[in-house]
Backbone as CSV, one residue per row, in Angstrom:
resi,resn,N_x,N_y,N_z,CA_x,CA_y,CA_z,C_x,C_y,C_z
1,UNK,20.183,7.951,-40.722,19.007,8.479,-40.052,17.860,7.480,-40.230
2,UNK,17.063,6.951,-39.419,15.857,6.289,-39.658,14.777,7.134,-39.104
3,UNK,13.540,6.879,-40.110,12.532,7.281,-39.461,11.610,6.088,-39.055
4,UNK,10.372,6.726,-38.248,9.583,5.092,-38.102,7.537,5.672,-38.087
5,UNK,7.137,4.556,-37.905,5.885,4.657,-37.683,5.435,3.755,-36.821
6,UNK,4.294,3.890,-36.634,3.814,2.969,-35.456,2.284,2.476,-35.427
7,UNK,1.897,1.788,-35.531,0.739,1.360,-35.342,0.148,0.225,-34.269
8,UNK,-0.555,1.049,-33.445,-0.775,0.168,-31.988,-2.526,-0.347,-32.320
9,UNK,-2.569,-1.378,-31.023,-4.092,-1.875,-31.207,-4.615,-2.596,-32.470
10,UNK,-4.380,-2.895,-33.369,-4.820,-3.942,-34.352,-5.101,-4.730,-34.216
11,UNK,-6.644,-4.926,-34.363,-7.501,-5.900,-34.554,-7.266,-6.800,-35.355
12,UNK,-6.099,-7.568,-34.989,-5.409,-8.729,-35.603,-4.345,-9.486,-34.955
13,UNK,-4.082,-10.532,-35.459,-3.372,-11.539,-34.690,-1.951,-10.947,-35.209
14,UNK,-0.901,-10.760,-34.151,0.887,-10.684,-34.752,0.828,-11.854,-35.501
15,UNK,0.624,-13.023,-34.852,1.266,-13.778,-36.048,0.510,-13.686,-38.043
16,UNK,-0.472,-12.839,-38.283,-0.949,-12.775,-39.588,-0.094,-11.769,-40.293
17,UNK,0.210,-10.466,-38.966,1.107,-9.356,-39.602,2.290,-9.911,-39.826
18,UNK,3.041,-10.895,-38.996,4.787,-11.313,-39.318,4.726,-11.532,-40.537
19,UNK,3.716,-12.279,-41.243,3.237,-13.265,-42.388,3.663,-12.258,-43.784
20,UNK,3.232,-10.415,-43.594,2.888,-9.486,-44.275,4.241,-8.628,-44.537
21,UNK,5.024,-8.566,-42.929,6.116,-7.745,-42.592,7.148,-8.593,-43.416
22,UNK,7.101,-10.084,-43.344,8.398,-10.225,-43.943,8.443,-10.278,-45.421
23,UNK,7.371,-9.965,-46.194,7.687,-9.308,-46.983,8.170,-8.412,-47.759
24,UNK,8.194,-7.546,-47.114,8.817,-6.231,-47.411,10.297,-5.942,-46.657
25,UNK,10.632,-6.958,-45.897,11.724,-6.302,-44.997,12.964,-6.006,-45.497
26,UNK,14.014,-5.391,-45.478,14.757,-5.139,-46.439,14.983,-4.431,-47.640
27,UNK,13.428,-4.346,-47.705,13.249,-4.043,-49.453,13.100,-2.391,-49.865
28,UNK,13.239,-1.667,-50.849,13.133,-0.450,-51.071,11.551,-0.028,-51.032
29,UNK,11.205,1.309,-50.208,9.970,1.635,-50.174,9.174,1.196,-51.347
30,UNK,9.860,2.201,-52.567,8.586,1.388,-53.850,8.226,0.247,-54.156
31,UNK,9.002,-1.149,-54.093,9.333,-2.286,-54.527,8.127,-2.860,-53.037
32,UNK,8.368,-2.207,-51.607,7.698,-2.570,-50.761,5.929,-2.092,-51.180
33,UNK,6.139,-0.815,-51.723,4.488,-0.415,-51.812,3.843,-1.406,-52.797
34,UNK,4.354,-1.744,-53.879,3.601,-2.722,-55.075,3.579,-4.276,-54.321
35,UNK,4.692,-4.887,-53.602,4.648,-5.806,-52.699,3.268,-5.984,-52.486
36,UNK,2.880,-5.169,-51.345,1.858,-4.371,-50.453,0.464,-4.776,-50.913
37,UNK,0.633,-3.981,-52.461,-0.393,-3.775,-53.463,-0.898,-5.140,-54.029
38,UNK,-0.112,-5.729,-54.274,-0.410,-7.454,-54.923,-0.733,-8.322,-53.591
39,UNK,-0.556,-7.932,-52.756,-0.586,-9.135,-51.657,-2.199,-9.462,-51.342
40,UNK,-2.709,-10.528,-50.713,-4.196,-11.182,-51.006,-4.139,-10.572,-49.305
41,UNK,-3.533,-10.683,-48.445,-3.895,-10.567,-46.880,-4.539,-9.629,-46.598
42,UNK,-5.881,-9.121,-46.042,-6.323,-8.337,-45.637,-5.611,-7.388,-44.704
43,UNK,-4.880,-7.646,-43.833,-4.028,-6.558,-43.130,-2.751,-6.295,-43.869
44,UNK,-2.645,-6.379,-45.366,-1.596,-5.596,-46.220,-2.567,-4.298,-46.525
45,UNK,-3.495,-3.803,-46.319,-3.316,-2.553,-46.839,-3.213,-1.558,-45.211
46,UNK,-3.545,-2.285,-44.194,-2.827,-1.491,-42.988,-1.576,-0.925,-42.810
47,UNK,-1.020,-2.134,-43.448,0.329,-1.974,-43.375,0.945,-0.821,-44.401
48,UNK,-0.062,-0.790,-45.191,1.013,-0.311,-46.919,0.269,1.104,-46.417
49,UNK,-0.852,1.486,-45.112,-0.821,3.078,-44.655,0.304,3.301,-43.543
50,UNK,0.707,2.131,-42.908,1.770,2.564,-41.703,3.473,2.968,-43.153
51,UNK,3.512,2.111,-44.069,4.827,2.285,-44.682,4.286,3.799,-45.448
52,UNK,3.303,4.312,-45.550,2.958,5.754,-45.780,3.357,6.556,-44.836
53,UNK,2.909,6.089,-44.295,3.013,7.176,-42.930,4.773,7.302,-42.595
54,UNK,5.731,6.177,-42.564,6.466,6.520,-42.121,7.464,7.071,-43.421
55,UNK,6.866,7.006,-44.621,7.326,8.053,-45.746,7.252,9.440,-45.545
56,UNK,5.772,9.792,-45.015,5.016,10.994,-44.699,6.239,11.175,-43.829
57,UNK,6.688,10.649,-42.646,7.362,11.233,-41.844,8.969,11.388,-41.986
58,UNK,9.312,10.310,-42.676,10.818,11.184,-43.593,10.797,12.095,-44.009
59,UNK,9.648,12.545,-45.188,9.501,13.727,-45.913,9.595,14.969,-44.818
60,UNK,8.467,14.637,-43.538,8.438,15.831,-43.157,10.062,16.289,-42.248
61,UNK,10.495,15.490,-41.935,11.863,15.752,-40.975,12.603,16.415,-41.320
62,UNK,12.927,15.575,-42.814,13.928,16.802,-43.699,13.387,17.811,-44.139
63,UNK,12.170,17.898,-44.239,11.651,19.467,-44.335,12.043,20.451,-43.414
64,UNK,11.879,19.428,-42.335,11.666,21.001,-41.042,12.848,21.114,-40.439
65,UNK,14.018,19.946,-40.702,15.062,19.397,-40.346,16.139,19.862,-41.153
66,UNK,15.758,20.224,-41.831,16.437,20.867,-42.878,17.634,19.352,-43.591
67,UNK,17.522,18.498,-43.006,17.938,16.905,-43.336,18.086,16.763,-44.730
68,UNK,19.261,16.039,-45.485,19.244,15.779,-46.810,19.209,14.456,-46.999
69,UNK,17.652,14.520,-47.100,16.997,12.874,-47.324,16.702,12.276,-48.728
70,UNK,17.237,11.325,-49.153,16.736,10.799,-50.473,15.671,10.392,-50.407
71,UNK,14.098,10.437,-50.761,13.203,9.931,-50.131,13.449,8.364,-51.168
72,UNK,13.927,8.401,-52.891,13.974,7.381,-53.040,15.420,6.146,-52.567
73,UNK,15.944,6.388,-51.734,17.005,5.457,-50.952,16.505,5.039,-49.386
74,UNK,15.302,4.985,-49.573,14.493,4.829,-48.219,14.382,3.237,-48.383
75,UNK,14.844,2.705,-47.153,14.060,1.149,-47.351,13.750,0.497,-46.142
76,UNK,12.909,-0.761,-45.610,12.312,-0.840,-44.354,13.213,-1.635,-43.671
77,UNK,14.334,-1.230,-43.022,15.177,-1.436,-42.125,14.731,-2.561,-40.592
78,UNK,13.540,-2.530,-40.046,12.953,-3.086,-39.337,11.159,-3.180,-39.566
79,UNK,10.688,-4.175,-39.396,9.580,-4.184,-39.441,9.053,-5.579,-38.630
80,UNK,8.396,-5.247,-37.203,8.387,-5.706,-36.041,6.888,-5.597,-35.845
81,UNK,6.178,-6.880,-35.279,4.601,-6.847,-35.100,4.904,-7.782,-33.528
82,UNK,4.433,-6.634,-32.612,4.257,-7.742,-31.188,3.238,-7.821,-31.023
83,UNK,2.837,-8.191,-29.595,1.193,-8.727,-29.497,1.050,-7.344,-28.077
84,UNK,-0.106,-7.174,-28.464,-0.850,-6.325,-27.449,-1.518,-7.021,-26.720
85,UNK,-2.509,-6.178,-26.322,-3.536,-7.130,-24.722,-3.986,-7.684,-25.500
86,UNK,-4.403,-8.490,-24.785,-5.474,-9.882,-25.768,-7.070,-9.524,-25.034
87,UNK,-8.127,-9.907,-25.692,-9.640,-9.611,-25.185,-9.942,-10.946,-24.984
88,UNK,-10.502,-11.273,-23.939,-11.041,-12.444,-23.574,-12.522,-12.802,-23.552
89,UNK,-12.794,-13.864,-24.321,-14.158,-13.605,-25.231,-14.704,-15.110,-24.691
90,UNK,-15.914,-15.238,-24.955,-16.938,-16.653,-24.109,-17.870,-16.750,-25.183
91,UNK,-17.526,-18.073,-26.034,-18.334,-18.754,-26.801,-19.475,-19.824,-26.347
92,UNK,-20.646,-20.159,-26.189,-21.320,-20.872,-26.227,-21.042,-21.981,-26.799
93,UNK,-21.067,-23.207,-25.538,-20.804,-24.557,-25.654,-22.066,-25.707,-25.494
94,UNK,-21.673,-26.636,-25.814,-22.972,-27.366,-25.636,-23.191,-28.055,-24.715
95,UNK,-24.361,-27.875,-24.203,-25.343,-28.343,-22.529,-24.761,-27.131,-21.616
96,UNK,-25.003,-26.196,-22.219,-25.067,-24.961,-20.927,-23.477,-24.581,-20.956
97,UNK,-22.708,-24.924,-21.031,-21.156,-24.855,-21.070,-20.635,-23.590,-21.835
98,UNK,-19.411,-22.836,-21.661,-18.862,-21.971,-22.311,-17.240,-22.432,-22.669
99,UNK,-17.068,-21.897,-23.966,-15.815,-22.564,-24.757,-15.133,-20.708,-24.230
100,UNK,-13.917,-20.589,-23.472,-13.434,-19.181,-23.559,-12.272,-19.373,-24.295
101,UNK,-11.905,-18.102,-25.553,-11.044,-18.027,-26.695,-10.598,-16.604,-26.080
102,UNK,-9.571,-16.176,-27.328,-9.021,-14.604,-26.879,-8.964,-14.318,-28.073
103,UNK,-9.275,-12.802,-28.221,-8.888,-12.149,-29.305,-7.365,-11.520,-29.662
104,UNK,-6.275,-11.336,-30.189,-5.561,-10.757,-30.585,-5.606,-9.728,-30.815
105,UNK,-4.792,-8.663,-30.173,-4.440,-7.716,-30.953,-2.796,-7.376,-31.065
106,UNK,-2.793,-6.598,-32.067,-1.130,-6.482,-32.636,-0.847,-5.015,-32.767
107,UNK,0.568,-4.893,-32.212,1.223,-3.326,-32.356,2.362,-3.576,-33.061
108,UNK,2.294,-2.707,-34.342,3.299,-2.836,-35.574,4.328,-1.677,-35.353
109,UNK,5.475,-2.070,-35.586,6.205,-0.993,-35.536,7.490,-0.985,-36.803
110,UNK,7.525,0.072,-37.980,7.799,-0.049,-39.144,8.971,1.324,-39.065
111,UNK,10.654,0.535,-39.251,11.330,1.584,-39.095,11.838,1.604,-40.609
112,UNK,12.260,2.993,-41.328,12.758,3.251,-42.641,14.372,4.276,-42.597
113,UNK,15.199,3.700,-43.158,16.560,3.964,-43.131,16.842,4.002,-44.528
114,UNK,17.761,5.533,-44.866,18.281,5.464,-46.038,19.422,4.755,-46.365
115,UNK,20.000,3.721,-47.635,20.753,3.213,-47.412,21.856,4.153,-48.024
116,UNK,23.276,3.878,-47.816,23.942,4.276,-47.956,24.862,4.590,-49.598
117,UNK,25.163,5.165,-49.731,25.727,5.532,-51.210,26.272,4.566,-51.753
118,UNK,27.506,4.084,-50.871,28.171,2.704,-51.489,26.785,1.670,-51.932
119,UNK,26.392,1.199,-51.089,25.188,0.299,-51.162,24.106,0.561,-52.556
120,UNK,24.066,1.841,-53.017,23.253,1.710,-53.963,24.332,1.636,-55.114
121,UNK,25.133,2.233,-55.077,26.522,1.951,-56.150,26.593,0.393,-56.606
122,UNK,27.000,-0.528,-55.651,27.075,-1.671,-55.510,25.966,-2.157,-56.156
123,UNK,24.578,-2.014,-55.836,23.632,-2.266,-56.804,23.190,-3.662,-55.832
124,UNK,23.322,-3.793,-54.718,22.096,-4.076,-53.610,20.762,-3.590,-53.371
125,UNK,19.997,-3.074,-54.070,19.019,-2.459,-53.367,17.702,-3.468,-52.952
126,UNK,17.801,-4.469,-53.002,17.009,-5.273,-52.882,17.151,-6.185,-51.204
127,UNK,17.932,-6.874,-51.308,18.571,-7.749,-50.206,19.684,-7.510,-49.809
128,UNK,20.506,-7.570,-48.872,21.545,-8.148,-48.652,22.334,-9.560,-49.057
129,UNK,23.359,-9.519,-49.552,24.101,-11.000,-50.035,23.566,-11.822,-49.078
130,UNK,23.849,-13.190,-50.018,23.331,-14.127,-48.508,24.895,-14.611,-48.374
131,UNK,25.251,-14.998,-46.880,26.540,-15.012,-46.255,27.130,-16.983,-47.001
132,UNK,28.157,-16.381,-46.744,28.772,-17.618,-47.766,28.973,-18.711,-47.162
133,UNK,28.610,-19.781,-47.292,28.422,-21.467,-46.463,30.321,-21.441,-46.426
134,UNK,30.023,-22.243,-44.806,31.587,-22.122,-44.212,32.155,-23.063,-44.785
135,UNK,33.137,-23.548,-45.034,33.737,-25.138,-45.092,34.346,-25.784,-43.709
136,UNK,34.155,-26.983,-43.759,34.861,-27.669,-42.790,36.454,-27.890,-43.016
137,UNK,37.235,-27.913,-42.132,38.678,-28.317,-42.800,38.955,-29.320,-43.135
138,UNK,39.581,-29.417,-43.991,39.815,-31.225,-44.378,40.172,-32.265,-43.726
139,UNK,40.329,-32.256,-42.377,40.780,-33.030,-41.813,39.310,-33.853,-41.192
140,UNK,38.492,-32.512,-40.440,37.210,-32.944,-39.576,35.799,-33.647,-41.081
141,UNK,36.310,-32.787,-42.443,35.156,-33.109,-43.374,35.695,-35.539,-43.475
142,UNK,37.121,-35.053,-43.834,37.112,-36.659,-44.223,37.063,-37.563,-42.390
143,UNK,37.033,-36.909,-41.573,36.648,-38.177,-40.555,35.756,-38.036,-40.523
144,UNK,34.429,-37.288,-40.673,33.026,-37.188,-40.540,32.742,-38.515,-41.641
145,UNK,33.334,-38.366,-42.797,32.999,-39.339,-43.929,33.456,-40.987,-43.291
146,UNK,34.262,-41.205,-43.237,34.810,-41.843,-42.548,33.815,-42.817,-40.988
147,UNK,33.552,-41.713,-40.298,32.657,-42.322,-39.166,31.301,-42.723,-39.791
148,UNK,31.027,-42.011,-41.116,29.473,-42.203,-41.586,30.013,-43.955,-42.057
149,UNK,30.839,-43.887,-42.843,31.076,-45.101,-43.624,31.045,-46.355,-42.927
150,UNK,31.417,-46.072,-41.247,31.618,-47.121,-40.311,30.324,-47.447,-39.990
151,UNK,29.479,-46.604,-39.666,27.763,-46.711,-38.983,26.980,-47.525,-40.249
152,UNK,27.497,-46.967,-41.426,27.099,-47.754,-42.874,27.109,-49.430,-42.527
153,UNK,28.546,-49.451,-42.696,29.062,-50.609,-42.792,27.903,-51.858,-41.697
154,UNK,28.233,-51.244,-40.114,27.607,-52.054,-39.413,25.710,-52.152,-39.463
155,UNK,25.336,-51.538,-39.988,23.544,-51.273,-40.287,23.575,-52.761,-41.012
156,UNK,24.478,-52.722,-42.473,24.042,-53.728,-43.111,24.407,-54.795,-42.551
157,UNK,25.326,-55.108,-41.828,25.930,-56.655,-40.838,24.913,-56.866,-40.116
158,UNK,24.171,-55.640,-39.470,23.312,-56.184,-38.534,21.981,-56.883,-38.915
159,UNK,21.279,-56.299,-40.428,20.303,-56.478,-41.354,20.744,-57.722,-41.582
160,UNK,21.854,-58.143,-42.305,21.936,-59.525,-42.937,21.811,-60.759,-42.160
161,UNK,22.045,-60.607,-40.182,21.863,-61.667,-39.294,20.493,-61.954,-39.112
């Protein structure tokens, strides 16, 4: 089950919120709220009322939902900042001239998913593994070596003429 929240119109640039969101992404609500709490960015405490809010709104679902929600196996499954309309603004330039800029605004959208039993068993609650570097087969790794050794070889023949 996920729940979500939403926050439209912010008087802020998406790209300051991505900066904020990927902090927390993945991460368990509490671990996200202290995140939140330490962070220097002025639009972290917007954010740390939208990851309220969409607590507020787990809580209430399974209330009325009669839903059997862990509220502590909650964690932020998506957390997405696009850009809204932009305001188009006219700065004063010099000799009569106007410099025109735009303002930003940003619509956040913060989804929360309980994770699953295995998953906290396992003792993930933080990240996901990171996926395991592929190997090449031995055949393509030693001609890669091989072609490097040749490009080697001729650099220095060409240096020494």
């Amino acid at each position: 089950m996920e729940f979500r929240a939403e926050m439209r119109y912010l008087r802020v640039s998406p790209q300051k919120v991505r900066l904020v969101l990927d902090l927390i992404k993945g991460k368990r609500v509490e671990t996200a709220r202290n995140t939140l709490a330490f962070t220097k960015k002025r639009v972290a405490a917007d954010v740390a009322k939208l990851l309220q809010s969409a607590v507020d709104n787990a809580s209430y679902l399974s209330a009325e939902k009669n839903l059997d929600v862990d509220l502590d196996q909650l964690y932020v499954s998506r957390a997405i900042a696009n850009e809204g309309p932009r305001m188009k603004r006219i700065r004063p330039a010099p000799q009569g001239r106007a410099y025109r800029y735009q303002r930003r605004i940003a619509h956040i959208l913060l989804v929360l998913a309980e994770r699953g039993k295995t998953a906290a068993i396992a003792g993930s609650d933080e990240t996901p593994a990171a996926p395991a570097k592929r190997r090449l087969p031995a055949s393509k790794a030693s001609a890669d070596k091989a072609a490097a050794r040749k490009t080697a070889g001729k650099k220095k023949v060409a240096a020494t003429k």
